[in-house]
C-alpha positions in Angstrom: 0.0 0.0 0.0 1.3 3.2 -1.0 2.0 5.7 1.9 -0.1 8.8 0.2 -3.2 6.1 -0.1 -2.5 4.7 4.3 -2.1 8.8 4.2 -5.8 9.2 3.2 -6.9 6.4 5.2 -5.6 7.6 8.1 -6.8 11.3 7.7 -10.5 9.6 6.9 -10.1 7.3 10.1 -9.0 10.8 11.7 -12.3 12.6 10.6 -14.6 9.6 11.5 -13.0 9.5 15.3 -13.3 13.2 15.6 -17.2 13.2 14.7 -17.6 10.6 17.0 -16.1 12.3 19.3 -18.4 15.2 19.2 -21.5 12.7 19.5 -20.0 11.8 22.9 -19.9 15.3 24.0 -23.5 15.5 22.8 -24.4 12.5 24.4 -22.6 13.7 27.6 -24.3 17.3 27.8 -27.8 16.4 27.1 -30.0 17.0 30.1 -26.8 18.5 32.1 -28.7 21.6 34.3 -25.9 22.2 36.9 -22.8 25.0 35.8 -20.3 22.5 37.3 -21.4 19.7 34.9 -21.8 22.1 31.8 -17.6 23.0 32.8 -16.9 19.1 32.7 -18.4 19.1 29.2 -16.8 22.3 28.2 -13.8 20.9 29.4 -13.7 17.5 27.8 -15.1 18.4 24.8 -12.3 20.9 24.4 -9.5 18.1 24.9 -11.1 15.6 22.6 -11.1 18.2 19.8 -8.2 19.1 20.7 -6.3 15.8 20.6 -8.1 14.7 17.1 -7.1 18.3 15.3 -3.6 17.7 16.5 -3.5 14.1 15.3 -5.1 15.5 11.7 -2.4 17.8 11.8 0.6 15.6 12.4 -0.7 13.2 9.7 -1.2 16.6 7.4 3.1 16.5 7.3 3.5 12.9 6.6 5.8 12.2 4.0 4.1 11.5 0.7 4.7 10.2 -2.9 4.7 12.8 -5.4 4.4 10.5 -8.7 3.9 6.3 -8.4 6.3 6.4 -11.2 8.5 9.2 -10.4 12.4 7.6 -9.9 15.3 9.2 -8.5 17.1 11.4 -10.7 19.2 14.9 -11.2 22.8 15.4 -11.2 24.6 14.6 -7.8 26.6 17.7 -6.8 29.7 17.6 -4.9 30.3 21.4 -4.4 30.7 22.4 -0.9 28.5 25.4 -1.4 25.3 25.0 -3.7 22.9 27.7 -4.8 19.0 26.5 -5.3 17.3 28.5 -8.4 16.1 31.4 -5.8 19.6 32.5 -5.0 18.2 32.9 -1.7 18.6 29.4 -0.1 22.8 27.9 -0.7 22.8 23.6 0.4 26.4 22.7 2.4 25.3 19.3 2.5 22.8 17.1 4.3 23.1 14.7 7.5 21.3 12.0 9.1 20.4 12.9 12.6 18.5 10.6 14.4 19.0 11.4 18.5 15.6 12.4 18.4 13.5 11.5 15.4 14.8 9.8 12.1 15.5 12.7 10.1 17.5 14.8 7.5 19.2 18.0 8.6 20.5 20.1 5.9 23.4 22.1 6.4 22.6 25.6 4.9 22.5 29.2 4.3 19.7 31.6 4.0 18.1 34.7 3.7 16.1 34.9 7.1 13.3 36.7 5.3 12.7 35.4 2.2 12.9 31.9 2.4 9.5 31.1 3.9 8.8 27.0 2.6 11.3 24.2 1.3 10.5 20.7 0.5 13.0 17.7 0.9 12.7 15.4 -2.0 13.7 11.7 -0.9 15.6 9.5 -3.1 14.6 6.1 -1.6 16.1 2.7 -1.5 15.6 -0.1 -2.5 12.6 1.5 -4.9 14.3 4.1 -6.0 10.9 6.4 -5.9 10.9 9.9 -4.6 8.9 11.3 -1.5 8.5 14.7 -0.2 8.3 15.8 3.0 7.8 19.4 4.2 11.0 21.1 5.5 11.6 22.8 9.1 13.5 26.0 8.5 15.6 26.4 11.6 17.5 29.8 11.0 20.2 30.1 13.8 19.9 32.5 16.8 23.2 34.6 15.9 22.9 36.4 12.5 24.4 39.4 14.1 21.9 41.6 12.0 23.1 40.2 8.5 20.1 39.4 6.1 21.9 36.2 5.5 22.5 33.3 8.2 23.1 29.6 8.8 20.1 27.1 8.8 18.9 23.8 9.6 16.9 22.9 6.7 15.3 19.6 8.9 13.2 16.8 7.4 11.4 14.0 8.6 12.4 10.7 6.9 9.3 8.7 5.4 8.8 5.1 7.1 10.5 1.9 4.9 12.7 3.7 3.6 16.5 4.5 3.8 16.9 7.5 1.4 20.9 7.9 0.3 20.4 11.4 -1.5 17.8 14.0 -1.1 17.1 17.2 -3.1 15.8 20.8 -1.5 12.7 22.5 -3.3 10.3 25.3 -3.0 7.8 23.5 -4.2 6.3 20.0 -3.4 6.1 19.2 -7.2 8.2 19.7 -10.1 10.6 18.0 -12.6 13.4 16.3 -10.4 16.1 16.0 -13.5 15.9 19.7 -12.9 17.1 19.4 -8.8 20.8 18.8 -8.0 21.0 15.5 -5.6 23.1 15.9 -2.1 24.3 12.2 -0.7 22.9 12.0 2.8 26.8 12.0 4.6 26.5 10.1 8.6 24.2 7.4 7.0 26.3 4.4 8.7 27.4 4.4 12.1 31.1 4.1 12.5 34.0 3.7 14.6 35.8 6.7 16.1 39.1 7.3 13.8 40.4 10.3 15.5 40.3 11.5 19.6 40.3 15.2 18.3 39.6 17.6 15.3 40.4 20.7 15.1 38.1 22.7 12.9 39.3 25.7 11.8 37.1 28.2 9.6 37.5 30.3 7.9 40.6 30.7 5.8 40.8 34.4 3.3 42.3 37.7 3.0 44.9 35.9 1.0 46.2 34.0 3.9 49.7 34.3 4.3 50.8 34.0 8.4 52.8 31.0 7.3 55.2 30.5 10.6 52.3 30.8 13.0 50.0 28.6 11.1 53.0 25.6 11.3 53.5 26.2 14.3 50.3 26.1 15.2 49.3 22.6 13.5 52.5 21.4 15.1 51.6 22.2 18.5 47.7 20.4 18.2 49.7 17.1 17.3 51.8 17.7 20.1 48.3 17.8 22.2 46.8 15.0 20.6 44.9 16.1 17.8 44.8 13.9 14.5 42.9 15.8 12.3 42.6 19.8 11.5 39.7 20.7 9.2 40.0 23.9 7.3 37.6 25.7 5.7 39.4 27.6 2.8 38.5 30.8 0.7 42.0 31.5 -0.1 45.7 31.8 0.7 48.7 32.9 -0.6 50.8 30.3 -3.0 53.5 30.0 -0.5 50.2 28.8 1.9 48.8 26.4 -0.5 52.2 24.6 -0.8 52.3 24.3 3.4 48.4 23.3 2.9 49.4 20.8 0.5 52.3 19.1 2.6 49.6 18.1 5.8 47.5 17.4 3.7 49.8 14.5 1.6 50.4 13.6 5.4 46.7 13.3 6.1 46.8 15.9 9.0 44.8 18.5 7.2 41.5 18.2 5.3 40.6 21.0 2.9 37.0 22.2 2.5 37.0 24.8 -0.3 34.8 27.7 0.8 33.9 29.8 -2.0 31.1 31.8 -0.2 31.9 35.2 -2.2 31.2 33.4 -5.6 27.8 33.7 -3.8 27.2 36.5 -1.6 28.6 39.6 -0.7 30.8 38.5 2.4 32.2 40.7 5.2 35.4 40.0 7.4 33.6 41.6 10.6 31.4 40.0 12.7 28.5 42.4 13.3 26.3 44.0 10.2 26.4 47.6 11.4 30.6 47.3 10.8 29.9 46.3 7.8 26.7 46.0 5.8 27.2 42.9 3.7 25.3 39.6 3.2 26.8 37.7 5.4 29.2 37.7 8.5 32.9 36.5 8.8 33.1 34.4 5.4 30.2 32.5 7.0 32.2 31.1 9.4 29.2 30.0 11.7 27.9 28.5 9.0 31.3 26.3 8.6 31.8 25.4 11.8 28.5 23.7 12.0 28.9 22.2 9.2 32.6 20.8 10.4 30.7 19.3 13.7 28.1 17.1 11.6 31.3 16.4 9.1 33.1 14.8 12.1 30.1 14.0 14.5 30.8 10.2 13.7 34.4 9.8 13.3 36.0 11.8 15.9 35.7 11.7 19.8 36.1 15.6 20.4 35.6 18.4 17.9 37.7 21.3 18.7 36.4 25.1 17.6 38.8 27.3 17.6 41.5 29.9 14.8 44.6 29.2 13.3 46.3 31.8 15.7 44.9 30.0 19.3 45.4 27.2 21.4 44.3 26.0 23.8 47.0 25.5 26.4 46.6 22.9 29.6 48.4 23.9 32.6 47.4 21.0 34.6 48.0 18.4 32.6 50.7 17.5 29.9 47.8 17.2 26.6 44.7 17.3 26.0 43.6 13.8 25.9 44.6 13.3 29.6 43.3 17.2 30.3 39.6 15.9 28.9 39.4 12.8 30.7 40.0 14.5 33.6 37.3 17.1 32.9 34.6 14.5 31.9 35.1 12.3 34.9 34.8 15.7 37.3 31.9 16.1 35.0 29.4 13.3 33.9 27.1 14.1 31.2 28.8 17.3 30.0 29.3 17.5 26.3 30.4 21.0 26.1 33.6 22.5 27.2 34.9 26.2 27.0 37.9 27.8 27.7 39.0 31.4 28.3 40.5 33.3 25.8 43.6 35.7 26.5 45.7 37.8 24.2 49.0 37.9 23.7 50.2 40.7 22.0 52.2 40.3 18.8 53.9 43.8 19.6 55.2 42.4 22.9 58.4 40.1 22.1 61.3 38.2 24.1 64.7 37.7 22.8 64.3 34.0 23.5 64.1 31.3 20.3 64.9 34.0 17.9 65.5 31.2 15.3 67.8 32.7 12.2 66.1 30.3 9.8 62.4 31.4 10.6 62.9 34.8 10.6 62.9 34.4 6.6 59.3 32.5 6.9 56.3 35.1 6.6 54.4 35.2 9.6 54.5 35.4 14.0 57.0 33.3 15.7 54.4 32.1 18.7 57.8 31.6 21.0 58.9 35.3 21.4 55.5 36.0 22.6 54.6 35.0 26.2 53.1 38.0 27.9 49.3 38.1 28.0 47.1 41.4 28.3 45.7 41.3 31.9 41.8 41.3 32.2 39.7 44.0 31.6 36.9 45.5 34.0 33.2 45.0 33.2 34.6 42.6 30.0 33.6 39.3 29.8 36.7 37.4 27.9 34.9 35.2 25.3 35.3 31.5 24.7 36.1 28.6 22.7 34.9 25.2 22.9 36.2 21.2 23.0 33.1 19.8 22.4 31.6 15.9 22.0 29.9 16.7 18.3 27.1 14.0 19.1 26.0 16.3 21.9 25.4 19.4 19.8 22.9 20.9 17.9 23.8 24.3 16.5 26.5 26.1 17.4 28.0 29.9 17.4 31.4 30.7 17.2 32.1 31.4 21.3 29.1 28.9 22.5 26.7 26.5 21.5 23.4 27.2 20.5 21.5 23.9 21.3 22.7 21.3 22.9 22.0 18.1 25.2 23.9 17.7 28.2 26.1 19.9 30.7 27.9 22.7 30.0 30.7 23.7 31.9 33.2 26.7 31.8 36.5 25.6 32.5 38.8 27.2 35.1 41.3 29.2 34.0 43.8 27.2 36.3 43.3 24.5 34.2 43.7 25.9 30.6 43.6 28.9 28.4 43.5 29.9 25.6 46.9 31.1 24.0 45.9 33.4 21.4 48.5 35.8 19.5 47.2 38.3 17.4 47.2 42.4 17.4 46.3 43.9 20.6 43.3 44.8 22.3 45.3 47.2 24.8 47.7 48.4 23.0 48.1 51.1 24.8 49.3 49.1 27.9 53.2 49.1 28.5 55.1 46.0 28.7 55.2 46.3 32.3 51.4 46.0 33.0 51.5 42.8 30.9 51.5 39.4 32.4 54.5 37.1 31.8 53.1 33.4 31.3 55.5 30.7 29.5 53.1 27.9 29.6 53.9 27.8 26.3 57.5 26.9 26.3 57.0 23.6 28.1 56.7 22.2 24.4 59.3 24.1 22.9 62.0 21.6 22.2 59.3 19.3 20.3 57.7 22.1 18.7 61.0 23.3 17.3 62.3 20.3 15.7 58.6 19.8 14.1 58.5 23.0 12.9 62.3 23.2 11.5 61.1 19.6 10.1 58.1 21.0 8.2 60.3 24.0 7.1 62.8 22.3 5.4 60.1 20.1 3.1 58.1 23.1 2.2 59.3 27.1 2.8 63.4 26.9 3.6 
């Protein structure tokens, strides 16, 4: 039996059960004089019609067949960033997310106004046939004004069926050779191949901080991470060759980001600095998308820039740091950590290595005095997170989540984060002098000098 005919059978039962349920309340009425009995009636009659329009309702966004002899169809696209004909809705990619309900979540971006109704067309197995089921538009909390933000395009999943591609549509009908195809990725559970990922978005402005970046992917292998994800607009050439060596090592996986072949992009994070389409390259868009990338093969997801880490001072990595931290704290999924700067204008005499002073970019090493904190200013976070635990994120928390969340102390790690001031006006002397750093830097410097030699010296 089709599931648009049980559909119709269901929605008659539906009709027939409410009916009968109002010649109960008839039944039940007649004859009542007192006020207290005419409130019972009142009262039951408006649960039972209440119950019966809700279960119309839910059977109203059951999936349902569009044609019997409709197959799947239309080209399968493998672009990270996809544009649907109203150049108002852009696919990433889909997932399947079943923690609560089996469903589809697409990975998207777009225009918070304008997009009012999408449509999930299923490409089923083993039939092959396509079903359609309405779409949930979930546009994330934090647009930070832009017109343009990320999305959860959410489906329901029709019953008997295990759909491996889907399509996104305004409409519930049309020609489906016309619809690009997106393979459903997180179909099949698997195995956990890394302990962390670092995900790292987004990469433009002709990225060139070459020493910092090394050393930077140097010092997450030294603390345990596998994996760095990188979500790339562009570099400079001298970049793309480093890019290329992790990657022929299989430390670094490249996701090309071409968001301004789109949209008019801005580099700030707030619309009233500057009125574009979108926010920061997208980059909340990109780091969601790098959670459900990795939600099944890697323990922890780590959200932070090329220019931080995030430094344990209780424990020698992070692996041993986060099993601690989970077993202080059962059930929490979420972890953030403190950021501090420290200044790029503020440097020591110590490491000044002749051989990387030739390498564009911030030698990490020379800089180990962090701004103190500031009055009334909350210093914002970044997160080691267990992907199967979130939701949606933002860039300095999590959006929705299940489990705990829990701000870690300051005693136990921070975040090392070298970049231009924020008080630049303070002298060296009202700085604070912290070399966690240099616990790692005999490792770090032979990595580095190795990495050199095979790509820059």
């Amino acid at each position: 039996m089709s599931i648009s005919l049980k559909m119709r059978q269901h929605k008659v039962q539906g009709q027939r059960n409410l009916h009968q349920h109002l010649d109960t309340i008839r039944m039940l009425c007649g004859g009542k004089k007192s006020y207290f009995a005419a409130a019972v009636c009142i009262i039951t009659l408006t649960s039972m019609v209440t119950l019966s329009y809700l279960r119309l309702q839910r059977l109203s966004h059951l999936p349902k067949i569009i044609q019997e002899g409709s197959r799947c169809r239309g080209k399968i696209t493998n672009s990270t960033i996809t544009a649907l004909k109203d150049n108002r809705t852009f696919i990433i990619a889909p997932y399947f997310d079943d923690r609560e309900s089996k469903t589809t979540r697409v990975i998207a971006i777009v225009h918070h106004e304008d997009v009012k109704e999408l449509y999930c067309w299923f490409c089923c197995q083993p039939n092959g046939k396509i079903y359609v089921s309405k779409a949930k538009i979930d546009v994330h909390s934090d647009r930070f004004g832009f017109p343009y933000g990320a999305a959860d395009i959410v489906c329901l999943e029709p019953e008997n069926c295990d759909p491996t591609h889907v399509s996104i549509h305004q409409s519930p009908h049309g020609n489906i050779d016309q619809l690009p195809r997106f393979e459903i990725k997180n179909r099949k559970a698997e195995t956990f191949s890394v302990d962390f990922t670092v995900c790292i978005s987004t990469m433009f402005g002709n990225y060139n901080n070459v020493l910092q970046f090394i050393q930077s992917i140097e010092m997450y292998k030294i603390l345990g991470v596998q994996k760095v994800v990188i979500y790339k607009n562009n570099c400079s050439q001298l970049m793309e060759k480093v890019l290329k060596f992790y990657m022929e090592e299989g430390t670094v996986e490249v996701i090309p980001w071409p968001i301004n072949s789109h949209l008019k992009v801005s580099s700030k994070w707030h619309f009233t600095m500057d009125a574009k389409d979108i926010g920061y390259y997208g980059q909340i868009t990109a780091l969601n998308d790098c959670i459900y990338r990795n939600m099944q093969r890697s323990k922890f997801v780590v959200l932070n820039d090329a220019d931080e880490i995030i430094l344990p001072l209780k424990h020698p990595d992070w692996i041993t740091m986060m099993s601690s931290l989970q077993e202080q704290n059962p059930g929490t999924g979420i972890f953030l950590f403190e950021n501090h700067i420290f200044p790029e204008t503020i440097s020591t005499h110590m490491f000044n290595i002749s051989s990387w002073n030739t390498v564009p970019g911030v030698n990490i090493l020379q800089h180990v005095h962090r701004e103190p904190d500031r009055k009334d200013v909350i210093n914002p976070r970044k997160m080691i997170i267990d992907p199967r635990k979130v939701i949606q994120t933002s860039v300095h928390s999590v959006l929705r989540a299940y489990g705990n969340i829990v701000n870690v102390p300051m005693d136990v790690a921070l975040i090392y984060h070298c970049r231009v001031p924020l008080q630049g006006n303070l002298p060296r002397e009202s700085l604070i002098r912290d070399t966690t750093l240099w616990r790692y830097n005999s490792s770090l410097i032979v990595n580095v000098n190795k990495v050199l030699h095979q790509t820059v010296l």
